[in-house]
N, C-alpha and C positions, 0 to 999 in steps of 0.2 A: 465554502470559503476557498478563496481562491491564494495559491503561493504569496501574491502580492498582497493581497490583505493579509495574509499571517505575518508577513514581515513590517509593515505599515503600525500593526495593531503590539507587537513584539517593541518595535522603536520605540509607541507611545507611549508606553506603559515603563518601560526602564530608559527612557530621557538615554537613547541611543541615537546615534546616526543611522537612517535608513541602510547605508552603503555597507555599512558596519554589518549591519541585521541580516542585511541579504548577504551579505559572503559567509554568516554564522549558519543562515539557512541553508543557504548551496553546499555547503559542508558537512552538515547532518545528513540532507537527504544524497549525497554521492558517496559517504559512508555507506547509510542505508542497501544502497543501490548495489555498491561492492559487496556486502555482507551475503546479500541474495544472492548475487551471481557468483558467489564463492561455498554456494549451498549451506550457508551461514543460518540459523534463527534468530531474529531480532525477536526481543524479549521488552516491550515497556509497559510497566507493572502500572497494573489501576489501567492503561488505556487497552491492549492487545498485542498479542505478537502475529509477524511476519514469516510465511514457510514457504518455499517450493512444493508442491503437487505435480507429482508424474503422473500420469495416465496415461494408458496402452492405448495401442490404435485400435480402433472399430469401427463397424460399415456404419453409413447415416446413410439421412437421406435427404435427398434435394427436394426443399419444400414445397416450390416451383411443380415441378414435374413429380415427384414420388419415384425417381430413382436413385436404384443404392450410392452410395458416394464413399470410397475408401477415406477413412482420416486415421492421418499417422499419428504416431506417440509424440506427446508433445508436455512441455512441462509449465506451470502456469504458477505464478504469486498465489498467496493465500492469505488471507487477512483472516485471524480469530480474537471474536472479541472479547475485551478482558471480565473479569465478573465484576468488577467495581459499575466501568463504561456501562454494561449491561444493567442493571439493575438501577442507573442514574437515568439512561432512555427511558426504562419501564413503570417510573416512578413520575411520569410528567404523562 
């Protein structure tokens, strides 16, 4: 599902204005966004929370050629899924 269908499917269902839907959107998710970048957890019960993961640098390698490849420490999003979410996938 793409941003615009959440907001499309959001409007229809509670007799909203699109315009409406989309600045409620855009406000969640730049919430969202600051919460992350403020090393925040987001927490939504039934679906999964949101974390930073650090990770130290280490040699790789280039899959091209098989040489080593320095990669620096670097910090990446983390989605875990909740146990509701989980067990609603695994049941279909």
């Amino acid at each position: 599902m793409k941003k615009s269908e959440l907001i499309q499917k959001v409007a229809e269902q509670n007799n909203l204005p699109k315009t409406r839907v989309e600045n409620i959107v855009n406000t969640i998710f730049s919430a969202m966004k600051d919460a992350i970048l403020e090393g925040e957890r987001i927490e939504i019960r039934g679906f999964g929370s949101f974390t930073i993961r650090k990770y130290d640098a280490y040699t790789g390698r280039n899959p091209r050629t098989g040489d080593p490849v320095d990669v620096g420490p670097k910090k990446l999003p983390y989605f875990k899924v909740g146990k509701e979410l989980r067990e609603l996938v695994n049941s279909k």
